[in-house]
KETI-326086 format. One line per field, with one value per residue: residue in one letter; x, y, z of N, C-alpha, C in turn. Coordinates in nm, 3 decimals, decimal comma. Layout:
BEGIN
code	[A|...]
n_xx	[X|...]
n_yy	[Y|...]
n_zz	[Z|...]
ca_xx	[X|...]
ca_yy	[Y|...]
ca_zz	[Z|...]
c_xx	[X|...]
c_yy	[Y|...]
c_zz	[Z|...]
***
This chain:
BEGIN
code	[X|X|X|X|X|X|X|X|X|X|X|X|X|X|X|X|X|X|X|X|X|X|X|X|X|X|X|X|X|X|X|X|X|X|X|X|X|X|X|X|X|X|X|X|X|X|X|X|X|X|X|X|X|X|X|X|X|X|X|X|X|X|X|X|X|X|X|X|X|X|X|X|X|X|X|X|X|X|X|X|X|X|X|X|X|X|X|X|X|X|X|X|X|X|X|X|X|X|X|X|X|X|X|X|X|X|X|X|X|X|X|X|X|X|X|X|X|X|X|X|X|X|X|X|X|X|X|X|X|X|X|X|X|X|X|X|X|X|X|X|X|X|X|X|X|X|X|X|X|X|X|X|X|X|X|X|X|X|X|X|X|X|X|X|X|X|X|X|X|X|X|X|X|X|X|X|X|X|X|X|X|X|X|X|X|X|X|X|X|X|X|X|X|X|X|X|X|X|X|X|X|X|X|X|X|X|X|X|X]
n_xx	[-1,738|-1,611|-1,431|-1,292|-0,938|-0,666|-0,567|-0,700|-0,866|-0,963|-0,720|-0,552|-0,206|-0,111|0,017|0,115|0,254|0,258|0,201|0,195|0,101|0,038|-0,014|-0,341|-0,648|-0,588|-0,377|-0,169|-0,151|0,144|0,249|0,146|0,079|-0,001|-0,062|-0,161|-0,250|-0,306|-0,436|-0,210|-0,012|0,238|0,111|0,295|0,272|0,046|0,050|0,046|0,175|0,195|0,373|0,228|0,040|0,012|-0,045|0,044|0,301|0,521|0,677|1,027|1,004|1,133|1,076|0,970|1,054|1,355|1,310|1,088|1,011|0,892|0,977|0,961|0,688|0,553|0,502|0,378|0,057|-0,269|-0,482|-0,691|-0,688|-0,587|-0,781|-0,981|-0,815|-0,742|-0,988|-1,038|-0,854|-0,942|-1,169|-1,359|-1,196|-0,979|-0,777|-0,473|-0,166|0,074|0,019|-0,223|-0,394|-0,368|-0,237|-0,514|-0,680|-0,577|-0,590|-0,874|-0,949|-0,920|-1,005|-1,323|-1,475|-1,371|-1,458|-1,315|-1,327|-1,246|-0,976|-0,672|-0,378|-0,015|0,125|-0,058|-0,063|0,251|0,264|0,147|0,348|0,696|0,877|1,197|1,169|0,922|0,912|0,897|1,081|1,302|1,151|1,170|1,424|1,459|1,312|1,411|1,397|1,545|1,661|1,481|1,386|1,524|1,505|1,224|1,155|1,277|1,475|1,303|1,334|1,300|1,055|0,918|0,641|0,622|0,797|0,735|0,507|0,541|0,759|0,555|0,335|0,494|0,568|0,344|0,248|0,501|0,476|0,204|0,289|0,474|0,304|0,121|0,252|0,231|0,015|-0,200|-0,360|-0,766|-0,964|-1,057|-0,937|-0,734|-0,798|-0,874|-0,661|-0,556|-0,728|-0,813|-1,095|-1,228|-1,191|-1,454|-1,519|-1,478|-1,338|-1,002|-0,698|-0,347|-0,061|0,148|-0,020]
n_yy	[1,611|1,654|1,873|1,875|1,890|1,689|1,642|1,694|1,486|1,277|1,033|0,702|0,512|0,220|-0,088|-0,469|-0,749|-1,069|-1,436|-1,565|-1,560|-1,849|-1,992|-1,972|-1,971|-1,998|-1,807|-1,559|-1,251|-1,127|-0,818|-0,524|-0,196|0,136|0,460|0,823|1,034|1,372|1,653|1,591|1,546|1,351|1,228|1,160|1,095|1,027|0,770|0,380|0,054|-0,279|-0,552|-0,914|-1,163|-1,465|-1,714|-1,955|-2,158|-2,026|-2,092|-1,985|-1,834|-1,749|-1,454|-1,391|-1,133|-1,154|-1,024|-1,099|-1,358|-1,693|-1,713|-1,390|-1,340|-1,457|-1,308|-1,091|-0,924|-1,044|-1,025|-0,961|-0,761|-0,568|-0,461|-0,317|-0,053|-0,039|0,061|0,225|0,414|0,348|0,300|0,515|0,632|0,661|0,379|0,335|0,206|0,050|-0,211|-0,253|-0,415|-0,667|-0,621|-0,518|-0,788|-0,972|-0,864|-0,798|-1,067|-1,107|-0,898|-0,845|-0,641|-0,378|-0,077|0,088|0,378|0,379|0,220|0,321|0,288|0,296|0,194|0,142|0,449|0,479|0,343|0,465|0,642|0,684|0,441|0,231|0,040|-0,051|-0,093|-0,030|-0,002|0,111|0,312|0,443|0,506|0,642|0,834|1,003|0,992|0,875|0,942|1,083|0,856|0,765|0,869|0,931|0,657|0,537|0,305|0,040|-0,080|-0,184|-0,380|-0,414|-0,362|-0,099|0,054|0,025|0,095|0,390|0,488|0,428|0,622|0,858|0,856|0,910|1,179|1,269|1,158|1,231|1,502|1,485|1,344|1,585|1,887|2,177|2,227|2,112|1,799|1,703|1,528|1,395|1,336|1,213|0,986|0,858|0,804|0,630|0,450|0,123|-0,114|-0,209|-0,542|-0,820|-1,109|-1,308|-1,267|-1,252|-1,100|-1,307|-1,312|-1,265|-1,244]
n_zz	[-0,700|-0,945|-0,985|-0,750|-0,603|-0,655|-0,414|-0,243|-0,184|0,059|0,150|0,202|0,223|0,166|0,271|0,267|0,437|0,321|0,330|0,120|-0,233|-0,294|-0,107|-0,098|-0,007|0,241|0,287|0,457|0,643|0,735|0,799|0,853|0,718|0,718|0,611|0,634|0,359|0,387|0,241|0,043|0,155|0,299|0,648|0,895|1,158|1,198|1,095|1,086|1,174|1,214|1,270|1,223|1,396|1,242|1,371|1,296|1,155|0,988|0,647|0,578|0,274|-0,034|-0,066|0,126|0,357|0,566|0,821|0,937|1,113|1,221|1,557|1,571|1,450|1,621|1,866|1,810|1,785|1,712|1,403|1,443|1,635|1,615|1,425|1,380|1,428|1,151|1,051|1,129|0,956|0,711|0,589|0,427|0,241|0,009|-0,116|-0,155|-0,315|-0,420|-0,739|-0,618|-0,592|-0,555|-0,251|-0,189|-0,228|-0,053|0,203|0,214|0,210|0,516|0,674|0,671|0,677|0,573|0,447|0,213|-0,011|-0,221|-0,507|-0,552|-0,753|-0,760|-0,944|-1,182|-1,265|-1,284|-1,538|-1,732|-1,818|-1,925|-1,802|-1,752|-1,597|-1,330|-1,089|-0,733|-0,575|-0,778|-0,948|-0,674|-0,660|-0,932|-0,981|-0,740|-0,480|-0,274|-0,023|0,088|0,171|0,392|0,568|0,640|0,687|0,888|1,034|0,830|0,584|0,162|0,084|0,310|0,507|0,614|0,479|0,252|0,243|0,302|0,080|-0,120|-0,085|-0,069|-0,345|-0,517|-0,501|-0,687|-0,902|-0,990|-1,020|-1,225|-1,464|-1,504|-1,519|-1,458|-1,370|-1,084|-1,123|-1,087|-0,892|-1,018|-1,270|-1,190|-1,100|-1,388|-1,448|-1,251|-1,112|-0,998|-1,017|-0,748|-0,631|-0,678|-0,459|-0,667|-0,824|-0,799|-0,831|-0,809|-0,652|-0,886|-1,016]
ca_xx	[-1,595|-1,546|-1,349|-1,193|-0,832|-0,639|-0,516|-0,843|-0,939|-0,854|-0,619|-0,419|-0,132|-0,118|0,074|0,134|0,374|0,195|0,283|0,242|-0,053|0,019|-0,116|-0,474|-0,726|-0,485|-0,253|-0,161|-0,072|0,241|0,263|0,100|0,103|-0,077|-0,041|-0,274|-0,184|-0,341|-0,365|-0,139|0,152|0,229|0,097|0,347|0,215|-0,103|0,116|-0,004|0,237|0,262|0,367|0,095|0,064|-0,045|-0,145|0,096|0,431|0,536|0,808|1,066|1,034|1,238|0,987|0,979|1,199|1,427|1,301|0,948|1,040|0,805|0,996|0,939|0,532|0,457|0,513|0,264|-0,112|-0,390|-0,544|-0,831|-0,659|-0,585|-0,865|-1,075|-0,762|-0,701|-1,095|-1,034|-0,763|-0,907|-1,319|-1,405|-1,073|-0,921|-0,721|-0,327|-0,100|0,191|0,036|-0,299|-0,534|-0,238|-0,282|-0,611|-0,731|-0,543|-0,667|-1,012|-1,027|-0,924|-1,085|-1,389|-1,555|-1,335|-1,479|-1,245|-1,386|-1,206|-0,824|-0,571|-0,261|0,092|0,197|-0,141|-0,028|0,310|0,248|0,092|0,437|0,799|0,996|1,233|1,149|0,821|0,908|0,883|1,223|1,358|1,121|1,220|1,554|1,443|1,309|1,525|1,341|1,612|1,716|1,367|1,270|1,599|1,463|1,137|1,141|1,401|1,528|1,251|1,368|1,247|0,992|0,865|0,550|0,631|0,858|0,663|0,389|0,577|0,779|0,408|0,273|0,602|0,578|0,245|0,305|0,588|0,417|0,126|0,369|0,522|0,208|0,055|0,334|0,209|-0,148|-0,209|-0,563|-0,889|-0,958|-1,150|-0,840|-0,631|-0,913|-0,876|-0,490|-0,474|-0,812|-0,886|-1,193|-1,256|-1,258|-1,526|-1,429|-1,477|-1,189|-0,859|-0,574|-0,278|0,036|0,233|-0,113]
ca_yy	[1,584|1,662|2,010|1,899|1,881|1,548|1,651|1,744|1,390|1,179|0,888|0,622|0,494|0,074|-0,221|-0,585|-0,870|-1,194|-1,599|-1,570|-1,639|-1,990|-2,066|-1,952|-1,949|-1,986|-1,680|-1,482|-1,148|-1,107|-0,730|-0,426|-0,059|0,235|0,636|0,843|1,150|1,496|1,781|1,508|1,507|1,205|1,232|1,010|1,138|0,926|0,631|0,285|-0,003|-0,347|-0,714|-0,970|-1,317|-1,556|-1,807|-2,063|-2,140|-1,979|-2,111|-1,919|-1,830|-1,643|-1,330|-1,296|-1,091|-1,243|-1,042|-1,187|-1,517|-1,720|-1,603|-1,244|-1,297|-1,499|-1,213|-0,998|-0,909|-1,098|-0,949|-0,901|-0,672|-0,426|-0,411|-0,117|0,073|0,001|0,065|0,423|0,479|0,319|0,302|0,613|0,663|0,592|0,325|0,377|0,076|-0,027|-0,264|-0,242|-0,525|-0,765|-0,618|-0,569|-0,864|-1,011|-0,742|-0,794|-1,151|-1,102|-0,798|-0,820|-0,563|-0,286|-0,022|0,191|0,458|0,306|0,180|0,406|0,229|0,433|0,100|0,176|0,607|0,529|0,286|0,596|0,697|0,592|0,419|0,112|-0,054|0,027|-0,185|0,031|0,031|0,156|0,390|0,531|0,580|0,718|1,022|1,075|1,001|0,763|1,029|1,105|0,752|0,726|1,006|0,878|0,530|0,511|0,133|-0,083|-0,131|-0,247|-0,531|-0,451|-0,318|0,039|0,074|0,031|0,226|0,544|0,513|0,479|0,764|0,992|0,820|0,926|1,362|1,301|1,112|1,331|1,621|1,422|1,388|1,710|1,961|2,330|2,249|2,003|1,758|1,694|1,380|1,293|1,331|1,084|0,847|0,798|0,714|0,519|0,407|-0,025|-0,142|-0,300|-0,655|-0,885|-1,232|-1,420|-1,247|-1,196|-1,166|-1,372|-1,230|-1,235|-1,163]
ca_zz	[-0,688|-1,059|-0,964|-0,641|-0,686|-0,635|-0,294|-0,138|-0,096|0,164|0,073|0,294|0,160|0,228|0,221|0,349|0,367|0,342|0,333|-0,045|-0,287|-0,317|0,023|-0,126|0,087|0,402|0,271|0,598|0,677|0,852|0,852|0,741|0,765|0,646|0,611|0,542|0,322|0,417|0,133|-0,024|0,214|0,449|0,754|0,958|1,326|1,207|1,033|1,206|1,080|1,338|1,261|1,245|1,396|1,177|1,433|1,230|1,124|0,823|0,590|0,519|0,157|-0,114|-0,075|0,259|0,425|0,709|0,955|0,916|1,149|1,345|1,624|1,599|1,434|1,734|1,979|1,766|1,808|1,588|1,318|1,507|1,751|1,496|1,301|1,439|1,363|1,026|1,000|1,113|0,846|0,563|0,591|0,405|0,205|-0,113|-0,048|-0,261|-0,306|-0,548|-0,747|-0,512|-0,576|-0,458|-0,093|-0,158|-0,225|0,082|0,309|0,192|0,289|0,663|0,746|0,536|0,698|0,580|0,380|0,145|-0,081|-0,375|-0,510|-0,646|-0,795|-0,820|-1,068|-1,321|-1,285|-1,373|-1,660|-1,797|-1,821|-2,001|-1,716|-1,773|-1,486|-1,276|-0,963|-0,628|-0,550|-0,932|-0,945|-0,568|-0,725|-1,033|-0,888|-0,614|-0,307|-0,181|0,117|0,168|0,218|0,422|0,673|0,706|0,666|0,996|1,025|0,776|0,466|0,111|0,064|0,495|0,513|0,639|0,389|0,120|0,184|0,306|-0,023|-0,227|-0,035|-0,134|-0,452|-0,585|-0,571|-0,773|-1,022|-0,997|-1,109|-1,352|-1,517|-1,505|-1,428|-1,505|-1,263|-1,020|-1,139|-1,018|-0,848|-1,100|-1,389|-1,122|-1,085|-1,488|-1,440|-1,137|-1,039|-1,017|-0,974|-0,624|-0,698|-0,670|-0,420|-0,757|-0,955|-0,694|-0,846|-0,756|-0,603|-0,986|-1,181]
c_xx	[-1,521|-1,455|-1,247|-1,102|-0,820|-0,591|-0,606|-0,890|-0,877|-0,813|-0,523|-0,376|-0,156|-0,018|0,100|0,214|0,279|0,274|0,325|0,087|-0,053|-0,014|-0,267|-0,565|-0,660|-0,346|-0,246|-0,101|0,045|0,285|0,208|0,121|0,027|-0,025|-0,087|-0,184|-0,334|-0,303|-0,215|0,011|0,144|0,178|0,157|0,313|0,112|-0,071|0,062|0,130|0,278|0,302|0,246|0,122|-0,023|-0,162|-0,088|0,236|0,433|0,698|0,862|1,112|1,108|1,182|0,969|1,079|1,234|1,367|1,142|0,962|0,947|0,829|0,967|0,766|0,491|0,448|0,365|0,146|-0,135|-0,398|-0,638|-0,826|-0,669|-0,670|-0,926|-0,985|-0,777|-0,846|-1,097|-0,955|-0,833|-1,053|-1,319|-1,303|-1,056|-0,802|-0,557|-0,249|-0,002|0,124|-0,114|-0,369|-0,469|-0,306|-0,447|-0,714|-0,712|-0,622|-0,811|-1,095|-1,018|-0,975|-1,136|-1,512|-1,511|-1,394|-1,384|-1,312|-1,403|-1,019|-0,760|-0,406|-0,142|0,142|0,085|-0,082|0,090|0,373|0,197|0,218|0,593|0,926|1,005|1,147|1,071|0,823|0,911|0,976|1,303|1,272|1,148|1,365|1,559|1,415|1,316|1,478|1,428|1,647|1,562|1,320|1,422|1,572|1,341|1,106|1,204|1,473|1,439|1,352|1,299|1,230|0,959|0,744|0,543|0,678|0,838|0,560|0,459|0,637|0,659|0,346|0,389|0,585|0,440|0,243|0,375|0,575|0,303|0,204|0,441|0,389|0,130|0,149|0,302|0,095|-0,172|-0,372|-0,648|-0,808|-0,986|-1,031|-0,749|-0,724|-0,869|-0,770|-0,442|-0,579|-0,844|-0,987|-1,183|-1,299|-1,345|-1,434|-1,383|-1,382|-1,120|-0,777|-0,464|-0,160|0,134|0,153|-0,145]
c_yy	[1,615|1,758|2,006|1,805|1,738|1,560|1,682|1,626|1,303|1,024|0,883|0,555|0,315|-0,037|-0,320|-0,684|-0,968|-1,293|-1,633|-1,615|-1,782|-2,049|-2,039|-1,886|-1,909|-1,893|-1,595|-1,377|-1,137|-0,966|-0,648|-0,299|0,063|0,389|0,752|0,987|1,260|1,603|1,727|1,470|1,375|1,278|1,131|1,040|0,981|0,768|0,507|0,135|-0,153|-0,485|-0,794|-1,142|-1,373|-1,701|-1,943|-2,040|-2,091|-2,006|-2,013|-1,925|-1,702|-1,469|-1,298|-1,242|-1,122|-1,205|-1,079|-1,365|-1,555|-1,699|-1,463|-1,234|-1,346|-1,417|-1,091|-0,996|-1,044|-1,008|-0,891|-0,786|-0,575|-0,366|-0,303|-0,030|0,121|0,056|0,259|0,477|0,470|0,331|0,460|0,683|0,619|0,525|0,314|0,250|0,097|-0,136|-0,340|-0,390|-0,599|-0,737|-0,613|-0,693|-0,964|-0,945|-0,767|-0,928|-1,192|-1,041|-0,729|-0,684|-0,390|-0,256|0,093|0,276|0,378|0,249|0,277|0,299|0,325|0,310|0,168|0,351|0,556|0,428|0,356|0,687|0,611|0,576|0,315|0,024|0,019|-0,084|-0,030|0,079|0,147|0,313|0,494|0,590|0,653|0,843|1,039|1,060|0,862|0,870|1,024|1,020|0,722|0,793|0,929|0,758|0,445|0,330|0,022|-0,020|-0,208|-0,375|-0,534|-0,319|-0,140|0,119|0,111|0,109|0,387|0,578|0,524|0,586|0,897|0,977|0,903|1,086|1,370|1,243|1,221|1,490|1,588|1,432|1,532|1,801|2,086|2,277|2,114|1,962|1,765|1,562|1,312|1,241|1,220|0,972|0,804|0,778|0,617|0,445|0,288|-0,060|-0,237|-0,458|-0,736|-1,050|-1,316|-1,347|-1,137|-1,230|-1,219|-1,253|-1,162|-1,217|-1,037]
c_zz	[-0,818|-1,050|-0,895|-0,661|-0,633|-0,443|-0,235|-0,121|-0,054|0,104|0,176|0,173|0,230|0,169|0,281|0,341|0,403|0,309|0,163|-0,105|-0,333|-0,219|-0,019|-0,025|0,229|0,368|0,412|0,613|0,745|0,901|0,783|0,806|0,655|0,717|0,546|0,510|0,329|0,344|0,029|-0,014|0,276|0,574|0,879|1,099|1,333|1,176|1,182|1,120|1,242|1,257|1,320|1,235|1,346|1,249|1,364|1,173|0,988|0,739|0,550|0,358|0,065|-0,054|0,025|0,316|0,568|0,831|0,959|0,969|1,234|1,474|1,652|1,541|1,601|1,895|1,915|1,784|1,671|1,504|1,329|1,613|1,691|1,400|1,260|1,395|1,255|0,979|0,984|1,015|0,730|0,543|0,540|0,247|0,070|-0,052|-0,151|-0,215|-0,490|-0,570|-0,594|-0,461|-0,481|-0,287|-0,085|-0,095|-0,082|0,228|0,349|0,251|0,426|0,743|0,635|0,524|0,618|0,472|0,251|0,020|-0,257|-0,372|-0,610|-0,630|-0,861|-0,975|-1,145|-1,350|-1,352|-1,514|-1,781|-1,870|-1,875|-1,885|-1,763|-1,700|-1,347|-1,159|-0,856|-0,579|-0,626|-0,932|-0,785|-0,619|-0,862|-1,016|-0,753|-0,488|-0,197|-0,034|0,159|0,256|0,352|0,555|0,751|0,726|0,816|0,947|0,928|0,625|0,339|0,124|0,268|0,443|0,484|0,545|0,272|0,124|0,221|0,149|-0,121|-0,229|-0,123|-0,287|-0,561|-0,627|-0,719|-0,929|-1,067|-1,157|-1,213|-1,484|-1,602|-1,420|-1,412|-1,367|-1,207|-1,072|-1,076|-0,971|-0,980|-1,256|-1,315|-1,162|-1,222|-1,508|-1,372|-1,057|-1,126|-0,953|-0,850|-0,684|-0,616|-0,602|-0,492|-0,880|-0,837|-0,768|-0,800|-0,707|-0,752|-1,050|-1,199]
***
């Protein structure tokens, strides 16, 4: 893999809204969504992205977004309904996230079966780099992909699942080329910008660590 470029290997894009990491153990998904990129475009044909019932009331807190109501989770599948999918997206894959472990770690303890290759983080790539403000949003408006995300994104909106990972997915090229603008890298030159170690059950970080 030392040769083959950064776009030759397969990578889903991921992200989730959960109850928050101060529920701990009993943290709960409420929505997720993934997209896998192909030769390092989006592939939104393949995009999978549903709301997820918790199986419990969930307070509404600062961080969640409104439309995340026990009303509208409790119409949703399990977590168990969906799983097989996300297994086909993500089992084999590098798995890409804003800021990854976060969903990781969530991800990891509901559906513990899932396999992902490894974690690529667009926050560790563009800490590599001199932006004010490396939030998800800031940086979508920093390099210009507000129309893009306005196209493909249809009706979610920042801080909803879909949202966030189509913007990570668009997000990562343009960092890429930021980076390294004359020649696109290996994998292996990404890996040493944006690759976190899969963590271990006994060091998760929190939602703000």
């Amino acid at each position: 893999m030392a040769s083959q470029l950064w776009h030759d290997t397969p990578i889903v894009a991921l992200d989730l809204e959960g109850s928050g990491a101060q529920d701990r153990d009993v943290e709960a998904i409420l929505e997720v969504a993934a997209v896998p990129l192909v030769h390092g475009q989006l592939d939104l044909d393949q995009a999978f992205t549903s709301l997820v019932n918790p199986g419990r009331s969930i307070p509404q807190r600062p961080w969640i977004s409104p439309g995340l109501t026990d009303a509208a989770l409790a119409k949703a599948p399990a977590m168990e309904q969906f799983a097989p999918r996300l297994a086909e997206l993500i089992d084999g894959r590098w798995l890409l996230g804003h800021n990854i472990n976060v969903d990781w770690r969530l991800l990891s303890r509901r559906v513990p079966t899932l396999r992902p290759a490894g974690l690529l983080d667009t926050l560790a790539l563009a800490r590599t780099m001199d932006f004010p403000d490396r939030s998800l949003s800031a940086l979508v408006e920093r390099l210009q992909l507000r129309e893009t995300m306005q196209a493909a994104a249809g009706s979610s909106h920042p801080h909803r699942a879909y949202w966030d990972t189509v913007a990570t997915a668009y997000l990562l090229p343009k960092l890429v080329y930021r980076l390294w603008p004359t020649k696109p890298p290996t994998f292996d030159s990404l890996r040493l910008a944006a690759e976190v170690a899969l963590p271990s059950s006994a060091d998760q970080p929190g939602l703000f660590g």
